[in-house]
Legacy VTK file of the C-alpha trace (Angstrom):
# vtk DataFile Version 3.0
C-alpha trace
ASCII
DATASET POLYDATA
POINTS 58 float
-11.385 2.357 36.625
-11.209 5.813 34.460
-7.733 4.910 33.597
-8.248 1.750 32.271
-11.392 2.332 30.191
-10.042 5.372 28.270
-6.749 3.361 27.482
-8.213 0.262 26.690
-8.449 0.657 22.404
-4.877 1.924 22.999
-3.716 -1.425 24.846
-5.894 -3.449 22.497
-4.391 -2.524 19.579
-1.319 -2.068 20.421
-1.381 -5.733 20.999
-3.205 -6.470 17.657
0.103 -5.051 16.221
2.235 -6.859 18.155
0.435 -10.196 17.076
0.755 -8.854 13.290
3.968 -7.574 13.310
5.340 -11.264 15.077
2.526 -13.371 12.499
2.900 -12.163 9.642
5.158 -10.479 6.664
4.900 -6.812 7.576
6.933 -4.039 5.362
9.030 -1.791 6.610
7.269 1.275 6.571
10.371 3.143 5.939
11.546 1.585 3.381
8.084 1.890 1.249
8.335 5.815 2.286
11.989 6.284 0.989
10.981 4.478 -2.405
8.126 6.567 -3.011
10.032 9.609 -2.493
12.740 8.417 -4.590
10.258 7.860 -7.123
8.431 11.564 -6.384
11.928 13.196 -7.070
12.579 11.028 -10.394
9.088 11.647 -11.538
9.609 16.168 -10.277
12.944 16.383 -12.232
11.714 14.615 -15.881
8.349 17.011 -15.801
9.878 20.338 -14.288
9.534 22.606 -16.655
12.455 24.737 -17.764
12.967 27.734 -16.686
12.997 31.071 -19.416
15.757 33.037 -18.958
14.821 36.894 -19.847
16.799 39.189 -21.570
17.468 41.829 -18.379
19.441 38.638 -16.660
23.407 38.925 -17.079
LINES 1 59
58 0 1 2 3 4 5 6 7 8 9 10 11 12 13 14 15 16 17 18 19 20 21 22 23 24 25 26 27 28 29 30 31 32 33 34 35 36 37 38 39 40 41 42 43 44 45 46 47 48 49 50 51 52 53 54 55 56 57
């Protein structure tokens, strides 16, 4: 009985998302995460802020 009460949220949900994922129009998770670091980089490289060469470098 132990086993199944402290797994049961797991099970549950884990057939929620089944249900969703077959239902409904679910992203791809890694797509959304590739375009938003894509976008992070972009975003880093036209703000970085030069960098100041000083006189001692050769």
């Amino acid at each position: 009985m132990g086993i199944i009460r402290s797994s049961f949220s797991f099970i549950l949900g884990t057939v929620c998302g089944v249900y969703v994922a077959q239902n409904y129009d679910v992203p791809n998770i890694r797509k959304v995460a590739d375009s938003a670091l894509l976008t992070a980089k972009a975003y880093e490289e036209k703000y970085r802020k030069s960098k100041k060469r000083s006189n001692n470098d050769d």
